[in-house]
ROSE-126914 format. One line per 4 residues: number of its first residue (from 0); for each residue x, y, z of C-alpha. Coordinates in steps of 0.5 Angstrom, whole numbers, padded with zeros to 4 digits. Each point is the difference from the previous one (the first is absolute). Example, Ala and Ser with C-alpha at 12.3 -4.5 7.8 and 13.67 -1.06 7.14 Angstrom:
! ROSE-126914
0 = 0025 -0009 0016; 0002 0007 -0002
This chain:
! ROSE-126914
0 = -0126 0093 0104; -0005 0004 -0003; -0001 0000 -0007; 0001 0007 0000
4 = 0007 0000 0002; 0001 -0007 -0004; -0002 0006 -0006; 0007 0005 0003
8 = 0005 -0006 0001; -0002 -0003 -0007; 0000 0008 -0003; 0007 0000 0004
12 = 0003 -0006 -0003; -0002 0002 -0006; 0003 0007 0000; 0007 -0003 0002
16 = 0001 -0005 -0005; -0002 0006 -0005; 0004 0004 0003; 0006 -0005 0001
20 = -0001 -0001 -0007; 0000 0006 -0003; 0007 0001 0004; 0003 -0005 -0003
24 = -0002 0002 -0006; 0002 0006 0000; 0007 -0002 0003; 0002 -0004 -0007
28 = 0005 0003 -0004; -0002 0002 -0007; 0004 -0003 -0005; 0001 0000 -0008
32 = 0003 -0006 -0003; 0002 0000 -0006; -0001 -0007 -0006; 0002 -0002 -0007
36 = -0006 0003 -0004; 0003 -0005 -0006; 0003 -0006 0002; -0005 -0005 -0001
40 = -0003 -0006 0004; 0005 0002 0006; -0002 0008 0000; -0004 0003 -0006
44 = -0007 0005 -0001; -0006 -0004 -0004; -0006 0004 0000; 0002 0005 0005
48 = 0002 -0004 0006; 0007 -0003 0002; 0000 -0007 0000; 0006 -0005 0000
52 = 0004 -0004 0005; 0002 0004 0002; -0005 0005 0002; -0003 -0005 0004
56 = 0006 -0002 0004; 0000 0006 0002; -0007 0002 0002; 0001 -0006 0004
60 = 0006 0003 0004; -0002 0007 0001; -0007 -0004 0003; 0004 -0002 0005
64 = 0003 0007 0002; -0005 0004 0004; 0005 0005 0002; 0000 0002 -0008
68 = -0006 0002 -0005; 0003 -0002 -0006; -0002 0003 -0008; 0003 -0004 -0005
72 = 0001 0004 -0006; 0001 -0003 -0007; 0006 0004 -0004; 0004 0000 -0007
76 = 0006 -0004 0003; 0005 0006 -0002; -0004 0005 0003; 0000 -0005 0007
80 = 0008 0000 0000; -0001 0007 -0002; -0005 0002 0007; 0006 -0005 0005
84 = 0006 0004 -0004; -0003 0007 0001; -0002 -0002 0008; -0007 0002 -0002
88 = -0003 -0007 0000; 0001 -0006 0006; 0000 -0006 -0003; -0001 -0004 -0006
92 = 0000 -0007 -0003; 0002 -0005 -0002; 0007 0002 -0001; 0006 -0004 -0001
96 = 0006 0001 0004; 0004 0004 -0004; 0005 0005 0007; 0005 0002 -0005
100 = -0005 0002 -0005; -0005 0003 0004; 0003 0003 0007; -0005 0003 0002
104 = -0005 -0005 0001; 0000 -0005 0007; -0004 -0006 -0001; -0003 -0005 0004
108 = 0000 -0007 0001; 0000 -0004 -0007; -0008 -0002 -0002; 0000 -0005 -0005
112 = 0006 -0003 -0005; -0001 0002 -0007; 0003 -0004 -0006; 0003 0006 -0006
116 = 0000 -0003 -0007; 0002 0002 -0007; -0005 -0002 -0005; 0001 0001 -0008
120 = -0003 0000 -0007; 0000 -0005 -0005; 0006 0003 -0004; 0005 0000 0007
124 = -0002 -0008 0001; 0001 -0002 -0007; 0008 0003 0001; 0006 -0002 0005
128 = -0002 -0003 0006; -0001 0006 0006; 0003 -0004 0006; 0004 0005 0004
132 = -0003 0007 0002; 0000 0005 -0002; 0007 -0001 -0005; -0004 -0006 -0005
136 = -0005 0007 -0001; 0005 0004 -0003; -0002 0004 -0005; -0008 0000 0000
140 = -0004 0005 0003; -0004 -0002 0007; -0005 0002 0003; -0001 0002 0007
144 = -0006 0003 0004; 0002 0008 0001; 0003 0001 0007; 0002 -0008 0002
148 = 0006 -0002 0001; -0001 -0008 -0002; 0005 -0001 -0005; 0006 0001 0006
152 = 0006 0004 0000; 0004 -0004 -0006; -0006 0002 -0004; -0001 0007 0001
156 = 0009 0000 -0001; -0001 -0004 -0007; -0005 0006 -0002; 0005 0006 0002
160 = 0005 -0004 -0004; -0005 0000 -0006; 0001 -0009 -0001; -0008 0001 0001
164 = -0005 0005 0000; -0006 0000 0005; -0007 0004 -0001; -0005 0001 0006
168 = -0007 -0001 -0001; -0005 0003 0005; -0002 -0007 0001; 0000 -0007 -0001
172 = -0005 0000 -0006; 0003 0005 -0004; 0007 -0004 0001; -0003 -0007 -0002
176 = -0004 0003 -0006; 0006 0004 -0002; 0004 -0008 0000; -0007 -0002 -0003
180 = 0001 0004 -0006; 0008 0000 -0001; 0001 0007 0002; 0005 -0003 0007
184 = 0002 -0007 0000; -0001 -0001 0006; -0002 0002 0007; 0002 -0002 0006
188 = -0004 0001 0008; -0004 -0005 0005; -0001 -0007 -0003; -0007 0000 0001
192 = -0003 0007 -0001; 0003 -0001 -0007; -0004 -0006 0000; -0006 0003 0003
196 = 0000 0007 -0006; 0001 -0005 -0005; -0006 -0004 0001; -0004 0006 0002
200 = 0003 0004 -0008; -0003 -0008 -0003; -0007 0001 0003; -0001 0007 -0001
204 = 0002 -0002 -0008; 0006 0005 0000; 0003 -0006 -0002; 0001 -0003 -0007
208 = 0004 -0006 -0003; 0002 0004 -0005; 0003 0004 0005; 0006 -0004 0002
212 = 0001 -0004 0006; 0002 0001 0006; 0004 -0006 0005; 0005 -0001 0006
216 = 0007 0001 0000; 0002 -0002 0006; 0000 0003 0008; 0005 0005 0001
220 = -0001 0000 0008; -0004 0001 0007; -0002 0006 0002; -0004 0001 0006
224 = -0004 0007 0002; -0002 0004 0005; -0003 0006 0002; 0004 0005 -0001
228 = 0001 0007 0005; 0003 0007 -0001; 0005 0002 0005; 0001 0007 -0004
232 = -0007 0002 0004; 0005 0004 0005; -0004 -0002 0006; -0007 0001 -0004
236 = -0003 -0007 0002; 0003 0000 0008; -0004 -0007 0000; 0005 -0003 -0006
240 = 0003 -0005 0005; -0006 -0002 0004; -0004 -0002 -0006; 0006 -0004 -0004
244 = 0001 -0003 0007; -0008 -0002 0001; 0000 -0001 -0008; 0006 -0006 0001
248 = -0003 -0003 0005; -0008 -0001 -0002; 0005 -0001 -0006; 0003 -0007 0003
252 = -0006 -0002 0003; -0004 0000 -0006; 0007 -0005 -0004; 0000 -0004 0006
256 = -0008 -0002 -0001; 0000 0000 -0007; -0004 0005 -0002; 0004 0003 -0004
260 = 0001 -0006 -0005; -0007 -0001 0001; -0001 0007 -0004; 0005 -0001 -0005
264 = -0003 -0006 -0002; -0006 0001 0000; 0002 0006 -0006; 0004 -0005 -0004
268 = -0006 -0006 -0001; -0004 0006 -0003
């Protein structure tokens, strides 16, 4: 073949692929999801960018889904609910499935297991055994993070019935502090983004002796997490159904391989 019409077929083959390619491109949908900005290691902000179990988990998926181009957006966990319950906002993570509090979100196939525990100041341990939740913590001031709903359905109706009081903190390093200086006297979430908080507050010097210390109570119960959607967006998002069905399934696959242990693993160890 002449090396002239070596030089079309090449230019041809290369303009298809570039062209294929920019169909392909253009055929994604966009799509905004939204993450926990404060709910550190599993999905927080440090130094401007999402980092996270979580955020990984997820990046890892939406890789795996051609047909969307996905944007993951980190908001305050209130504001987030707030975007699914309105239908302005798609998707959120990591939610728990709360159906009866929270009608107006679906969710997907569960993520990951979380483990919910209470922990409480040096004057709440010295006191009477707390075995039993949330009745043994009656009487004493318990901090959650605001908009989570970790303490369960017998916690948040001992509250409205005045046995205990519950005061929300935009994130679990105000709620440990203010257990640290006695201002609560405990604060109840994720076993291991407690842990996580607190040793970050010691590195950082935030903490002090003096101020108090801070301990285990016991685990209240498992809770797993899931990538929550609207289903108030009155037909806004026509591909809802497809993107839940494709997200199970690289989902399952990725369970079933392993991977996603492999990254909540590799988060603990560090």
């Amino acid at each position: 073949m002449p090396q002239q019409a070596l030089r079309l077929v090449y230019c041809l083959i290369l303009f298809l692929g570039l062209y294929g390619s920019a169909r392909i491109a253009a055929a994604q949908i966009p799509v905004v999801i939204y993450a926990d900005d404060s709910y550190p290691p599993y999905s927080y902000v440090e130094n401007g960018e999402l980092r996270g179990v979580y955020p990984e988990i997820f990046h890892r998926i939406f890789e795996q889904m051609p047909d969307y181009q996905v944007h993951i957006e980190a908001v305050p966990w209130k504001r987030g609910l707030k975007l699914l319950e309105t239908g302005e906002g798609f998707a959120l993570f990591p939610p728990y499935y709360w159906p009866k509090e929270r009608p107006w979100m679906e969710y997907s196939d569960d993520v990951f297991t979380e483990w919910v525990a209470v922990f409480c100041n040096e004057n709440v341990n010295r006191s009477q055994p707390h075995n039993k939740w949330p009745e043994d913590f009656y009487g004493l001031r318990i901090g959650i993070n605001a908009g989570y709903l970790a303490g369960g359905e017998k916690f948040f109706q001992a509250a409205k019935e005045g046995k205990l009081v519950i005061d929300s903190a935009p994130g679990s390093r105000s709620n440990i502090i203010k257990v640290l200086l006695k201002r609560n006297d405990c604060f109840v979430n994720d076993r291991f983004s407690i842990i996580w908080e607190y040793n970050k507050i010691q590195a950082a010097g935030l903490y002090h002796d003096n101020a108090g210390k801070i301990t285990e109570i016991n685990s209240i119960s498992q809770q797993k997490s899931y990538l929550g959607f609207t289903n108030r967006d009155h037909g806004q998002f026509p591909f809802k159904a497809n993107f839940i069905r494709q997200f199970n399934t690289v989902l399952g696959n990725m369970k079933k391989h392993g991977e996603i242990q492999q990254i909540i693993e590799r988060f603990l160890k560090k």
